[in-house]
C-alpha positions as CSV (number, residue, x, y, z in Angstrom):
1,X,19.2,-36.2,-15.8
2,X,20.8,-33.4,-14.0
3,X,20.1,-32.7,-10.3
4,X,18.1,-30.1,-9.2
5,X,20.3,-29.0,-6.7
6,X,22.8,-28.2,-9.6
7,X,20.3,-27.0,-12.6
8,X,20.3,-23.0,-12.8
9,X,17.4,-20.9,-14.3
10,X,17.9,-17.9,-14.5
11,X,20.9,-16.6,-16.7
12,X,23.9,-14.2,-15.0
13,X,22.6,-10.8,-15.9
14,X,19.0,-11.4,-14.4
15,X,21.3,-12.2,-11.6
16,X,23.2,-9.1,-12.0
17,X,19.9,-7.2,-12.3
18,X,19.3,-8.6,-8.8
19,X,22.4,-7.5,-7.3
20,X,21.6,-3.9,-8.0
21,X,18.8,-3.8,-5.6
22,X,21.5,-4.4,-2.8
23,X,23.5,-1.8,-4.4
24,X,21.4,0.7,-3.7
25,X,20.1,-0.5,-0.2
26,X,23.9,-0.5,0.7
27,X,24.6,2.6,-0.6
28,X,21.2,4.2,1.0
29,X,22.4,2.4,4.8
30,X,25.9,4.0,4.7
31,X,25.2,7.3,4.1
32,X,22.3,7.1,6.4
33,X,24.1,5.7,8.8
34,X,27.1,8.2,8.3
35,X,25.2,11.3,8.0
36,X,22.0,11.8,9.6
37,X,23.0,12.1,13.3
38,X,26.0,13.6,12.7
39,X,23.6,16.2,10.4
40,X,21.0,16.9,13.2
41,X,23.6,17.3,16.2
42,X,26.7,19.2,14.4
43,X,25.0,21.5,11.5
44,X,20.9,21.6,12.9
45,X,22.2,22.1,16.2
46,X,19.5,20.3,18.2
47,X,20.5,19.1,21.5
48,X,22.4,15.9,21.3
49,X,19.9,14.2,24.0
50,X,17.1,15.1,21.8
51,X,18.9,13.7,19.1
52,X,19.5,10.6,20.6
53,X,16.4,10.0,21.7
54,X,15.0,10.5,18.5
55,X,17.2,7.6,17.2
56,X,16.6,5.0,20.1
57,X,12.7,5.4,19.2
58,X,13.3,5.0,15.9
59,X,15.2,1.9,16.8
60,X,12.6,0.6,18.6
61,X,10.1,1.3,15.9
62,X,12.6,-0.5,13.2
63,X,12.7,-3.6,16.0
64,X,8.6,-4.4,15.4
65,X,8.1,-2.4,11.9
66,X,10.5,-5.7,10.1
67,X,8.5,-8.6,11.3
68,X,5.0,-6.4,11.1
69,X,5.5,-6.0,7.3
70,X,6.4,-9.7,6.6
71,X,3.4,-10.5,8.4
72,X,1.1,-8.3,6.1
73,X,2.9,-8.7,3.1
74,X,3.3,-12.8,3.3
75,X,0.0,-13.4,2.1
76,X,-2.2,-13.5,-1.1
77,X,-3.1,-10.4,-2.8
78,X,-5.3,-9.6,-5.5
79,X,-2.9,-9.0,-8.0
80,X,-0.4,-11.9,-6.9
81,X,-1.3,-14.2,-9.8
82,X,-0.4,-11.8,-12.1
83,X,2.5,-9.8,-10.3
84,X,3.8,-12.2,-7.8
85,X,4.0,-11.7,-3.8
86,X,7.4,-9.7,-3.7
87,X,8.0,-7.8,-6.6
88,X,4.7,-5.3,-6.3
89,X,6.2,-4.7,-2.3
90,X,9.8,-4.5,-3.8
91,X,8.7,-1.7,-5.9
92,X,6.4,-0.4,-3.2
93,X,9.4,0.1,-1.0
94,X,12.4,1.1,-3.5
95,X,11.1,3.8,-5.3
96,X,10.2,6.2,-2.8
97,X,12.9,4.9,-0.6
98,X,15.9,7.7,-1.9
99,X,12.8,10.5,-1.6
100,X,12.8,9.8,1.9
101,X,16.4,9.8,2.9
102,X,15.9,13.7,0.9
103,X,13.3,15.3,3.4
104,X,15.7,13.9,6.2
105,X,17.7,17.1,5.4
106,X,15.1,19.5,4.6
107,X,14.1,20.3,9.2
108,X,11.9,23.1,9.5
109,X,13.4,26.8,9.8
110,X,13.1,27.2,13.5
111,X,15.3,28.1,16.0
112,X,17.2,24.9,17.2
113,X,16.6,25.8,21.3
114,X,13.2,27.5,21.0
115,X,11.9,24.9,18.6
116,X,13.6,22.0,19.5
117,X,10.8,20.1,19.9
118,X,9.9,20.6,16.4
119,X,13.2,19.3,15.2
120,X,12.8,16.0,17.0
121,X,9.7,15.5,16.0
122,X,10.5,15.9,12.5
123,X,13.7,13.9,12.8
124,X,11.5,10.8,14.2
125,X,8.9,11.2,11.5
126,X,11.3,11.2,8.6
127,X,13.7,8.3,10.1
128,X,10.5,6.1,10.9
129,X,9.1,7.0,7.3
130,X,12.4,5.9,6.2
131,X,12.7,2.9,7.7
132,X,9.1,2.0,6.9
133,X,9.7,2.0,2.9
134,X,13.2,0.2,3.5
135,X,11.3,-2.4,5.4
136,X,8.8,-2.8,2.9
137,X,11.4,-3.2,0.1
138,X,14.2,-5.5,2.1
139,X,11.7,-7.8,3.7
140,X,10.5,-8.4,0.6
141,X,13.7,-8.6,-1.3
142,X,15.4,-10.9,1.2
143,X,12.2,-13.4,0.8
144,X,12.3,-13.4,-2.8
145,X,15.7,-14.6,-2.9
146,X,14.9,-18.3,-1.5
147,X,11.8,-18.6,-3.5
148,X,13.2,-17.7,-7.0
149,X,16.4,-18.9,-7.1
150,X,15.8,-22.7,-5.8
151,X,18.5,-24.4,-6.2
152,X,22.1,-24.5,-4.0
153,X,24.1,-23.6,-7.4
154,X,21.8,-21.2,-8.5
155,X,21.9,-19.6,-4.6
156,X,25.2,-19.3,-4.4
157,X,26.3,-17.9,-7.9
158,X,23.3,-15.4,-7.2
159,X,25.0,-14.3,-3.5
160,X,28.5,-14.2,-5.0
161,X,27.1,-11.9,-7.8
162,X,24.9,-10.0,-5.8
163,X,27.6,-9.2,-2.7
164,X,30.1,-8.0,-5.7
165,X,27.9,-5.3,-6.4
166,X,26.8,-4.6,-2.9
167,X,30.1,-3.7,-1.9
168,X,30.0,-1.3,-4.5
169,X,27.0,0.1,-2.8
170,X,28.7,0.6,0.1
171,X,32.2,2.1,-1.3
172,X,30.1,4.7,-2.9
173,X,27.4,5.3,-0.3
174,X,30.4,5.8,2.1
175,X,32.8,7.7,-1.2
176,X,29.8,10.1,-2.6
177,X,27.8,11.9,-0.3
178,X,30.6,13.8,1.7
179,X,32.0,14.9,-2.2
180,X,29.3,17.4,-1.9
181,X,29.5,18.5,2.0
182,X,31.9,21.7,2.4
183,X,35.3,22.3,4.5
184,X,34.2,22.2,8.0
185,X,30.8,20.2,7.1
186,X,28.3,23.3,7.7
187,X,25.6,24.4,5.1
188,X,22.3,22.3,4.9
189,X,22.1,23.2,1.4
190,X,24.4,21.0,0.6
191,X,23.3,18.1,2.5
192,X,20.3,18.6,0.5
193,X,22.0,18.1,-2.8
194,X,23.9,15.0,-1.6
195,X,20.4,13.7,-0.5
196,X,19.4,14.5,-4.7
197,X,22.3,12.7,-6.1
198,X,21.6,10.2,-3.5
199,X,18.3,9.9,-4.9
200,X,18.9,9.7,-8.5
201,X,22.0,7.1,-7.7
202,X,19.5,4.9,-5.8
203,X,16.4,5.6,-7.9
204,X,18.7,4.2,-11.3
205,X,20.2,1.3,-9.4
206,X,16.4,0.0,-7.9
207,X,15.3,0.7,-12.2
208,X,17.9,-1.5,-12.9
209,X,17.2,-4.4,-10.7
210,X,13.4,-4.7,-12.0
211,X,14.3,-7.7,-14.2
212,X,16.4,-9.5,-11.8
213,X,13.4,-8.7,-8.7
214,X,10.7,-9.3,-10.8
215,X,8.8,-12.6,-10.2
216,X,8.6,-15.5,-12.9
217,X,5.8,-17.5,-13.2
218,X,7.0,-20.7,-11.7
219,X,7.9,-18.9,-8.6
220,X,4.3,-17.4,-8.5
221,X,2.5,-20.5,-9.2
222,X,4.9,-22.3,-6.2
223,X,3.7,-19.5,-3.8
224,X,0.1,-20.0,-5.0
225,X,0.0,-24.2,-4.7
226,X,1.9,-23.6,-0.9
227,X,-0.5,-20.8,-0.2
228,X,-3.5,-23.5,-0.5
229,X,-2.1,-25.9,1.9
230,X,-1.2,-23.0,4.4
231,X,-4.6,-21.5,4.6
232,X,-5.8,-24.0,7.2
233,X,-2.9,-23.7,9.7
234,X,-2.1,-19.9,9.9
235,X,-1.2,-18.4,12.7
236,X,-1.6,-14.9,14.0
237,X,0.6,-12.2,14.2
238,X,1.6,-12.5,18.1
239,X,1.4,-16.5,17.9
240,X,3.4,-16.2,15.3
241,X,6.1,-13.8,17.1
242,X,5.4,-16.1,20.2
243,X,6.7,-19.4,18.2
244,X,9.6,-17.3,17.3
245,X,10.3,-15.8,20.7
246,X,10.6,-19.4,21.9
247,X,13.3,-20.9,19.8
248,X,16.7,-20.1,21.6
249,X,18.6,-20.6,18.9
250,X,17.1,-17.7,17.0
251,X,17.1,-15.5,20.7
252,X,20.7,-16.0,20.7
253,X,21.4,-15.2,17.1
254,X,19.3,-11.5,17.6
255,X,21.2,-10.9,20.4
256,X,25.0,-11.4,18.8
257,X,23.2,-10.0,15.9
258,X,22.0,-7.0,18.2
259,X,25.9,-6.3,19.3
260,X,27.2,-6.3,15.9
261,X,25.0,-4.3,14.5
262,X,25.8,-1.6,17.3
263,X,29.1,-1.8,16.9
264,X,28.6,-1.2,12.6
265,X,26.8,1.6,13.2
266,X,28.3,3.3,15.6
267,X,31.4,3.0,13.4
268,X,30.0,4.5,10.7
269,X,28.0,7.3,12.3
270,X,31.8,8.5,13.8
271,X,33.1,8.7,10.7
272,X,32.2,12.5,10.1
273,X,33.3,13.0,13.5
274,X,36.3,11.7,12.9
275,X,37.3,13.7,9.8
């Protein structure tokens, strides 16, 4: 009888399926990374405190909008039995997720001193809006990973798979967008269009990974059986956050986590600044 730990379910190209999700999330994070800030301060012209301070907000936003989706999302729905718990989010999240990294690039006509105020404001709504469907897909996406594909073989031939293709993600989220940015990086009309291939690039890769996303019924029956025995010990949102708070192990993982990631991005929003 072979071991669970070893017995694998689901066959490579639903696996590959899968993979494109993270192809597209890494190719939507690099170019976001890369070109929105550099956009706002360099080709809008808005001053580069105004500009900062619309990204540490949205920072702070993305800190409590992650944990404030899980919480919603990691429940029973009415449509769960029939569509599972992640896949109706994962869709929820993916497809209007490129559409949003487009009106990033489309700031109000308005003169970048007299209506600076404008321009931050719109900068903070369309990088929170941003963030909000990315957190609605990715929570979701990184959950259903664990849940569909039980066991350690399955797990790691998934991951192997799925990174391959996320690095492609990332080579052409970092290769693409600046193909259709001019000598000298001025001209928001072509930010625009990188922001519609951007779209369509994203939009096919998040089609693709329907089948690999897309919840069997075992998975949705396991979630249903656990969901029974959960109802009676369910905690709230800030007891929840509380329990978490309190575990040093995962304090000290954010906070390394925290550095890195500062590090990563700040790399790759220099890069046009480098060029």
């Amino acid at each position: 009888m072979e071991n669970d730990e070893s017995k694998i379910t689901h066959s490579k190209l639903e696996m590959a399926s899968f993979g494109f999700a993270s192809l597209s999330r890494e190719y939507l994070r690099i170019a976001f990374s890369a070109t929105a800030f550099f956009f706002y301060e360099t080709v809008v012209q808005l001053n580069v405190w105004l500009t900062g301070l619309a990204f540490v907000l949205f920072a702070i936003y993305n800190m409590f909008n992650d944990p404030i989706v899980g919480f919603i999302t990691n429940r029973k729905f009415k449509f769960t039995k029939k569509w599972g718990r992640r896949f109706p989010f994962i869709l929820l999240g993916a497809l209007p997720w490129g559409f949003s990294y487009i009106i990033i690039f489309l700031p109000p006509t308005t003169d970048p001193v007299n209506g600076a105020w404008i321009l931050f404001f719109w900068l903070l709504f369309t990088t929170c809006l941003f963030d909000t469907f990315h957190s609605i897909f990715f929570v979701n996406f990184i959950a259903l990973f664990p849940d569909k594909f039980r066991s350690m073989k399955e797990r790691r031939l998934t991951s192997g798979i799925q990174i391959m293709i996320g690095v492609v993600g990332t080579a052409l989220g970092a290769i693409v967008p600046p193909l259709f940015l001019p000598e000298g990086y001025t001209g928001i009309t072509n930010y625009i269009l990188q922001g519609i291939v951007t779209f369509f690039i994203c939009t096919g890769g998040f089609l693709i990974s329907i089948p690999g996303v897309r919840e069997d019924q075992d998975t949705i029956d396991h979630f249903l059986e656990k969901e029974k025995e959960k109802q009676a010990q369910s905690l709230s949102f800030f007891k929840s956050l509380l329990r978490a708070v309190k575990q040093r192990p995962f304090i000290s993982f954010m906070v390394i986590y925290a550095l890195y990631q500062s590090l990563v991005e700040t790399m790759q929003a220099s890069v046009h600044y480098v060029i």
